[in-house]
N, C-alpha and C positions, 0 to 999 in steps of 0.2 A: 349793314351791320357786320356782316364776315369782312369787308375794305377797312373796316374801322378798327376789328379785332386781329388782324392781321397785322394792321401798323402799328399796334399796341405790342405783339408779340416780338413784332420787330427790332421795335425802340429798346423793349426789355430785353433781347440779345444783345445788342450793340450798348447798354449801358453796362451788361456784365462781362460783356467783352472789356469795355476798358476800362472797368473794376479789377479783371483779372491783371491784365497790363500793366495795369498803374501800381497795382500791389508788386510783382512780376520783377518792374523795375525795381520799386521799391527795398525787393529783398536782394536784389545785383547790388545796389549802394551799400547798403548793409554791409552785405558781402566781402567789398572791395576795401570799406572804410575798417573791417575786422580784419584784412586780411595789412591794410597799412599799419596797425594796432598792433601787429604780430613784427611784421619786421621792423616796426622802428615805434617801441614802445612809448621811447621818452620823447617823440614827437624831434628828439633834435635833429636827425639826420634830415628829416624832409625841410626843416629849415635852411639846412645846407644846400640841399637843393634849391630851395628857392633863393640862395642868394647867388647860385651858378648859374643861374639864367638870369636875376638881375645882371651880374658885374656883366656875361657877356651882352647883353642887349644894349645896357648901359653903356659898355667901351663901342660898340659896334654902332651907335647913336651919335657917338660925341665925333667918333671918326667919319663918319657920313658927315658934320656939318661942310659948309661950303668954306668957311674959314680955315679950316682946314685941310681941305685934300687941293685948293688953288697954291697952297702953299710946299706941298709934296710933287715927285716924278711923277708924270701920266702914268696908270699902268699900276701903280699901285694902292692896294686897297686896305688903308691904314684903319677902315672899322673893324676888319679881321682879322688883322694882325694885333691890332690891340686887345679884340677880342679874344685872342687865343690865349696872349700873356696872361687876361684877368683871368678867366674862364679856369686854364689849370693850375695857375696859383691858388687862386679857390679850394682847387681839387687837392692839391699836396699840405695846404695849410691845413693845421694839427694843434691847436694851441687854442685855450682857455680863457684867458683874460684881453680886452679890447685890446692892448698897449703890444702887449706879446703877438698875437694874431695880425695889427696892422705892419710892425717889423718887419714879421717873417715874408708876408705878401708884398712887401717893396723890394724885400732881397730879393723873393721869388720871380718876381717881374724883373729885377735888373739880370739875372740868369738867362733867363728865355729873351732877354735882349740880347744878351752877352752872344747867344746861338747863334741869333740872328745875324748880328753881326760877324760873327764869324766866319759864316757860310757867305753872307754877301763879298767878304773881302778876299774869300779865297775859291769860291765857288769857279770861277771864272780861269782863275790857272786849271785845277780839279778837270774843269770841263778837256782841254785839250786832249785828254788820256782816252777820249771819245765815251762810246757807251758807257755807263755807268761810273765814269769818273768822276763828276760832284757825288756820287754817295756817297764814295770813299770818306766826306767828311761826316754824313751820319754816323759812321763808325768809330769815330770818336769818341762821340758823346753817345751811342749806346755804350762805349766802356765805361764814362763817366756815370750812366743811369744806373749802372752797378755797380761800383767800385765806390763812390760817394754814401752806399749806404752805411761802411764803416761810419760815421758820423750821425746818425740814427736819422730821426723823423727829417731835420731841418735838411741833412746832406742827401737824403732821399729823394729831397722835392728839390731842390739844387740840382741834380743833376740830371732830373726826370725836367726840369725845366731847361739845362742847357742841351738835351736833345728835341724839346719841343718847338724852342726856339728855330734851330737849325731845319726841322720840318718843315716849320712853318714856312723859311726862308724857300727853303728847295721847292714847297710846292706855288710859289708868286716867282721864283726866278727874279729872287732879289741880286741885284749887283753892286759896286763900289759907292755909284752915286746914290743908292737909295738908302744912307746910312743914315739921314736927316728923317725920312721918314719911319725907320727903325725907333731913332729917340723921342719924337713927337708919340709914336706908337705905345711905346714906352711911359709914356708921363700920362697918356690917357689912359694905359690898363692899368697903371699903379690909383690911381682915383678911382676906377669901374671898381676895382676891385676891394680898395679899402673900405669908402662907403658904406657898401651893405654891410659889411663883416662887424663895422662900427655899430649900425642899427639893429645889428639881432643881437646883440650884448653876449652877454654870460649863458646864450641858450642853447649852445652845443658843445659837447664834450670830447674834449682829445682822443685822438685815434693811437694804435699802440700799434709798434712795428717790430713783425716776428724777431724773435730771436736768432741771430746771426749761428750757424754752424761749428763745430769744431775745426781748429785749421787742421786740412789735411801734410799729409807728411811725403813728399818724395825724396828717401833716400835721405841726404843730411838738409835739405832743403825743405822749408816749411812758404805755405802760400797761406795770405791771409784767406778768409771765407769773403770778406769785400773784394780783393783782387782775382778770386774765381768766379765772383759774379761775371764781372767787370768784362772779364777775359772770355765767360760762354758768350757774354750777352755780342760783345766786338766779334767774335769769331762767327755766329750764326749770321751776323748783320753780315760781315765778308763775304761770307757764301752764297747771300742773298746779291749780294754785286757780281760775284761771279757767273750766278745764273743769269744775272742778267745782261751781261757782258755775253754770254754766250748765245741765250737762248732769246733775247729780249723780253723783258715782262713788261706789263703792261702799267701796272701798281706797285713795284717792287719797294718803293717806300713804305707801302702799307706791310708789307710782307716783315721786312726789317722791323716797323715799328712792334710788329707781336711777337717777335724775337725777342726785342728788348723786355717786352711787357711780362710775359710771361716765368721768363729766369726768376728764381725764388729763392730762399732761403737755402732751400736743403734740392737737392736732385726731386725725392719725393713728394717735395711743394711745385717743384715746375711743374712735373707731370700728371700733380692736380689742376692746379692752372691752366692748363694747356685742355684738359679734358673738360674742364667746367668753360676755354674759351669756345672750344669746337660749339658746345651744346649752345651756348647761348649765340654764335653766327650761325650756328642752321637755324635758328629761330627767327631770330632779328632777322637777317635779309630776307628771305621768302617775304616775311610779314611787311616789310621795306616796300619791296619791290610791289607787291597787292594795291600798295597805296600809292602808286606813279601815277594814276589818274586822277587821284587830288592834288598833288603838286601840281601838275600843268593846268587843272581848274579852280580850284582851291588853296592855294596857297597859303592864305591866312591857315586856314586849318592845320595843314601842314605843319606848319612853324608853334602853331598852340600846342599837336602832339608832341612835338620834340620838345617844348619846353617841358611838356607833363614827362617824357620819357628818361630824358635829363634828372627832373627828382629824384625818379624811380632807380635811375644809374647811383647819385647819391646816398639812395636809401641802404641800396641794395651791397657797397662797397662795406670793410671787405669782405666779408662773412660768405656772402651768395655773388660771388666774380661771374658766375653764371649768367643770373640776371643782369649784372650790370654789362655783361657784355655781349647780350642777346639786348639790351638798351640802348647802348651804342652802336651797335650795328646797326638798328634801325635808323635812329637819329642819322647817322651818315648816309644811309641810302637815300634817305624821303630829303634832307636839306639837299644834298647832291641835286636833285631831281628837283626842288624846288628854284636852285639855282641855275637852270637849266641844262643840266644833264641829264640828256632822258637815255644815251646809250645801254640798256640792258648789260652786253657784253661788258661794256667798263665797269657799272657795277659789279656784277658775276666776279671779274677778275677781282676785284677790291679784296672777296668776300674768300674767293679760292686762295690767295694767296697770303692773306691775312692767316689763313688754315697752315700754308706751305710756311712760312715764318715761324708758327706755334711750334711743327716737327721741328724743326730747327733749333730752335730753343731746346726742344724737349731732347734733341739729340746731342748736342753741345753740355747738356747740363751733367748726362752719361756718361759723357767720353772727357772732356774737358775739367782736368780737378773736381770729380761729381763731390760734393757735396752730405754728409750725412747729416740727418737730424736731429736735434739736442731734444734729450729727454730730461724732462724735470727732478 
């Protein structure tokens, strides 16, 4: 009778145990789906998300067929490179209507080819100057990631794509002959990318791009507030070659790329920028790095977070730069790792230096025609 009453009492823990639980969970869902409700009310941002893991999975899909990469150089990997054109074309497109939006993402794709191309054609002279001599062509088109915003949302993402391109280029160590695969790369991220944009319709709303500064004054000479972006964002990327010319980095493209990113508007938008990017890389990477042991066992998983974390970067643009770049850090660390990079240090450096790029920024924005703020 007590063996009887005992299993009974037992059963009756272990059923309000995962009563407890299952409620537990329950109010976590709640939770999460109230806390999406807050940042992105009208539901459209996370649509946007969900068409920035479409287009790249999509472009990343169609470049893995066999028909296509027997037809490209060995060595390169035109699912990625496609990937990358659709993936931030996505991300700079800004526009309303299907006809408007598919436009803008065919320019935007031929830009981040235009990089591409670029850098493969002249990477290779660049290189002779030794260490750090193909960066020198980053620096470019960090001027141009600045200095294009004079032309508002369209020339923003214009020139944020012909430094993306040239990234992309630099980190495959693309050269002369791989210019075929460049425009194959090219026709498959203008598709990845148009597609979904056509299938979510009318369900996302244009993004609005700060108000440009008053131009400052040197003397009888006047600088536009576009050509002081242009000239911090070129000047921080320089010195990112210099250090590394000097000192060797390890990531030093990453370093330049949040130089670029960061330059804003006014001096005191960088230096928001810069402070919402630190926050959100000590986040993301630690959290990154925790998860290295599902990339090397789990990978599926891996690649499910990032697409969830990618949304989140979406959702979270631009309001909370924070988040979206405590988002991104992750997503680079755990695909990194999924790709098989398990080196620790290499990430670490990724993630330090991506910080050393922000100062830079933030110091260039100071000293270099800073910038003040327009009040309404």
């Amino acid at each position: 009778m007590d063996d009887e009453r005992n299993i009974g009492d037992t059963r009756t823990r272990l059923a309000d145990t995962a009563l407890t639980f299952a409620q537990s969970g329950a109010r976590r869902v709640q939770a999460a789906l109230a806390w999406l409700d807050r940042v992105d009310p009208g539901t459209h941002r996370r649509i946007k998300g969900l068409r920035l893991v479409t287009a790249y999975g999509l472009a990343a899909s169609l470049g893995a067929l066999q028909d296509v990469t027997q037809s490209v150089p060995p060595g390169v990997s035109v699912g990625a490179l496609a990937g990358g054109f659709a993936l931030w074309a996505s991300v700079s497109e800004a526009r309303t209507t299907r006809f408007e939006s598919s436009r803008d993402l065919a320019v935007l794709c031929i830009a981040a080819a235009f990089g591409a191309l670029t850098f493969a054609l002249f990477g290779s002279t660049f290189r002779e100057f030794g260490r750090g001599g193909a960066e020198l062509i980053l620096v470019t088109g960090a001027f141009f990631a600045g200095y294009l915003k004079r032309f508002g949302l369209a020339g923003a993402g214009i020139g944020s794509q012909l430094y993306i391109g040239q990234l992309l280029a630099y980190g495959m160590d693309l050269r002369p002959g791989d210019s075929s695969a460049i425009l194959i790369a090219l026709l498959i991220g203008m598709l990845a990318a148009i597609v979904p944009r056509v299938l979510s319709g009318p369900a996302e709303h244009p993004a609005l791009l700060p108000a440009l500064a008053s131009e400052p004054a040197y003397g009888r000479h006047v600088i536009s507030p576009a050509t002081a972006m242009g000239l911090q964002a070129a000047c921080g990327a320089l010195v990112v070659v210099v250090l590394n010319r000097v000192f060797g980095l390890a990531e030093s493209a990453w370093a330049i790329t949040a130089c670029v990113y960061v330059v804003a508007t006014s001096a005191v938008g960088t230096a928001e920028r810069v402070r919402r990017r630190i926050y959100g890389t000590l986040v993301g990477v630690p959290i990154g790095i925790v998860c290295l042991p599902l990339a090397e066992h789990w990978p599926l998983v891996v690649w499910a977070l990032s697409a969830f974390a990618m949304i989140v970067y979406a959702m979270a643009l631009p309001e909370r730069y924070d988040i979206a770049c405590g988002a991104f850090a992750f997503v680079l660390i755990v695909t990194m790792a999924a790709s098989g990079v398990h080196s620790v240090e290499l990430l670490t450096a990724r993630a330090w230096e991506t910080l050393l790029g922000g100062a830079l920024g933030l110091v260039a924005s100071r000293v270099i025609f800073p910038l003040r703020v327009v009040r309404g």
